[in-house]
C-alpha positions, 0 to 999 in steps of 0.5 A: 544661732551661728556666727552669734559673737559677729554685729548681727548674731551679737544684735540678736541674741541681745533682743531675744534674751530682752525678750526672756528667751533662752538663746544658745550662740555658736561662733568660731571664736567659741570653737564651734565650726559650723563647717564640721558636720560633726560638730552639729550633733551636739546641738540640741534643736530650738524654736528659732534656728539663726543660721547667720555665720559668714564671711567675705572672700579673702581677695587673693583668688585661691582655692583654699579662699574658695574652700573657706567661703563655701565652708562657712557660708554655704556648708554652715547652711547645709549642715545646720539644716540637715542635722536640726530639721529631723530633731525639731518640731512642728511650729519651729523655724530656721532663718537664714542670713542671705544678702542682697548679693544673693539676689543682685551680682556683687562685681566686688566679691563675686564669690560671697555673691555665689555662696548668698545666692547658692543659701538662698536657693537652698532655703526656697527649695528645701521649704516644701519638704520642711513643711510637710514637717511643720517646719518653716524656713526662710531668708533675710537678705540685707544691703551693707551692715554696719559690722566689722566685716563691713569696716574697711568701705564703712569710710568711703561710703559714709563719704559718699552719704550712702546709709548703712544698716545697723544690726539692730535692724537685721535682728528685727528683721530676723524675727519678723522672718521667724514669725512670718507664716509664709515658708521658703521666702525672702525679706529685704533689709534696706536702710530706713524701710521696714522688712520687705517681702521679696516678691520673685518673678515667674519664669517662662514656660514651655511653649508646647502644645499640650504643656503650656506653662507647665512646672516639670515635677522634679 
């Protein structure tokens, strides 16, 4: 599991070891960089892969702000992915952490708002081909958590009575993700309301005769 020592990753390896399981977590201030490819190598495959490390963007507009966020909250994805699915067996599960800003925009950060749409996207996309493996993938996309990222609005929208999630409810929802049988979906985390299976709309089709409706096959 990435981004183990933050609030979620924290949450969630405390209710899988209550569960007996045997958890490893990886998180930078262990040293591990789930940006470097490299580093990847040397983690072994699991039953439940908790691809949950990120970050918001820093503020200040800069390309090496941009670089950060990519790195961590897509490249994190991407590597882990690619690296574990070709060494995991059938039966076995990723989860990956989206947002609700990878399914609404997110005017206060647009950059963490492209990197959870660009995670989420991956996950949908890259589920047909894990599957074939007996792999599945899917997403959880949480509202606003009470964690330390989320700690400088924590007052403001207390103020404002808007409710936060703990993390206990992400973990839970985490798992009802990994359990799930669908593949390539995504489950809504809102205060007091139980994980919701994200149902997205079709899109239309072409117009023309002979190929109404049709999916092209890329």
């Amino acid at each position: 599991m990435t981004g183990s020592r933050g609030g979620i990753g924290s949450a969630l390896v405390a209710r899988l070891e209550s569960e007996g399981a045997q958890v490893r977590g990886l998180d930078l201030v262990d040293g591990f960089d789930v940006s470097d490819p490299d580093a990847w190598t040397a983690v072994e495959p699991a039953d439940l892969v908790a691809l949950n490390a990120g970050v918001l963007a820093l503020g200040d507009g800069s390309i090496e702000d941009y670089r950060r966020i990519l790195a961590v909250n897509v490249d994190g994805v991407v590597f882990g992915v690619q690296s574990l699915a070709p060494r995991m067996g059938p039966g076995s599960a990723f989860v990956v952490t989206s947002s609700l800003a990878g399914l609404i925009p997110m005017p206060s950060d647009p950059l963490y708002s492209l990197t959870k749409h660009a995670v989420l996207g991956f996950a949908r996309s890259v589920a047909p081909e894990l599957a074939e493996r007996g792999i599945r993938i899917n997403a959880v996309c949480p509202g606003i958590v009470r964690t330390p990222m989320s700690a400088p609005v924590q007052d403001r929208l207390s103020a404002d009575g808007f409710p936060l999630l703990e993390p206990e409810d992400v973990a839970e929802a985490i798992l009802a993700a990994a359990r799930a049988d669908e593949t390539g979906q995504a489950w809504v985390c809102q205060p007091g309301r139980e994980p919701l299976l994200f149902r997205f709309p079709n899109v239309p089709g072409p117009r023309v005769a002979g190929a109404d409706g049709k999916v092209p096959a890329l």
